[in-house]
C-alpha positions as CSV (number, residue, x, y, z in Angstrom):
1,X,-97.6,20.9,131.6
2,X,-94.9,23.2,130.0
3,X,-91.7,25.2,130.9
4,X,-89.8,27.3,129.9
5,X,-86.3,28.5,131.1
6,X,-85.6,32.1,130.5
7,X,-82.0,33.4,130.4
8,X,-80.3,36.5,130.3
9,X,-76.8,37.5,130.3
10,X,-75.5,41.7,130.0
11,X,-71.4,42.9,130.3
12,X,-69.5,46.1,129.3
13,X,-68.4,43.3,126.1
14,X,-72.5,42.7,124.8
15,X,-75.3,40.7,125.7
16,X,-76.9,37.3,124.5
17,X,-81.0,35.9,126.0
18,X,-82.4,32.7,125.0
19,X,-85.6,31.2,126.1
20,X,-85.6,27.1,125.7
21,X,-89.2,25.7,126.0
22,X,-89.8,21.7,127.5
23,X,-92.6,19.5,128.0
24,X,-90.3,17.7,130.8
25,X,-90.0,19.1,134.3
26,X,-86.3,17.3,134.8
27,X,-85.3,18.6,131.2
28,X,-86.3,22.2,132.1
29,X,-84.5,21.6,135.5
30,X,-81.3,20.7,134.0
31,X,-81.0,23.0,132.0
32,X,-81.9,25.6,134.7
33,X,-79.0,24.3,136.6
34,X,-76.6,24.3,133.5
35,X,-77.3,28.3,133.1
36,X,-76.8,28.6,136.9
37,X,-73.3,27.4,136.6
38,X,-72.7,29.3,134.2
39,X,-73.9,32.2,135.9
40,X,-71.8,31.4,139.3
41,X,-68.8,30.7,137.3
42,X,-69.2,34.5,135.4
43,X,-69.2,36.5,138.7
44,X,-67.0,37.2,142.1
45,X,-69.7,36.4,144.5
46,X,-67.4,38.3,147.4
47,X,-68.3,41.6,144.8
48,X,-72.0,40.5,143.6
49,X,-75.0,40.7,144.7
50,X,-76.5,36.8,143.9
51,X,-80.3,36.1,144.2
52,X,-80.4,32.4,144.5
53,X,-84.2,30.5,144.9
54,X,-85.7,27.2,143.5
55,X,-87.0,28.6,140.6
56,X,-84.6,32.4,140.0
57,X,-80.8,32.5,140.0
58,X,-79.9,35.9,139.5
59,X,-76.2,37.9,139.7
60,X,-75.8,41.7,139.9
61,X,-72.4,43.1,139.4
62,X,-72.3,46.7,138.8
63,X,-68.2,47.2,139.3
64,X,-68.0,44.8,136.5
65,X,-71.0,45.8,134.8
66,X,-72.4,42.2,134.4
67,X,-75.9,41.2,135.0
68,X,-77.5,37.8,134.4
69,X,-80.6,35.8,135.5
70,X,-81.8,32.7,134.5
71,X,-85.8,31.3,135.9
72,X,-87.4,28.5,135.4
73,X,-91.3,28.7,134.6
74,X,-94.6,26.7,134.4
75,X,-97.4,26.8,132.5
């Protein structure tokens, strides 16, 4: 089986996506958590509104004008 992590980052400042593609379950899942943090550690969760779910991790901060999401997929 495959996966593939999909990220996306937007700001006022620019925006960067990447897609990373495994073969390994834990390798996908790391990496899944490594965007997460990443994610948390961009935002003010007391100001964001933060979509978190086994396979979605999304942040919504439109004072700030940042979005991001990262998901994790099979197939």
């Amino acid at each position: 089986m495959k996966y593939r992590v999909v990220f996306e980052f937007q700001s006022e400042d620019g925006a960067m996506s990447d897609v990373y593609n495994y073969s390994d379950e834990q390798q996908a899942r790391d990496k899944f958590d490594e965007l997460r943090d990443s994610l948390e550690h961009a935002v003010d969760p007391a100001t964001s509104k933060i979509t978190d779910e086994p396979d979605t991790y999304s942040v919504v901060n439109r004072e700030a004008g940042i979005m991001g999401y990262v998901r994790l997929l099979e197939g």
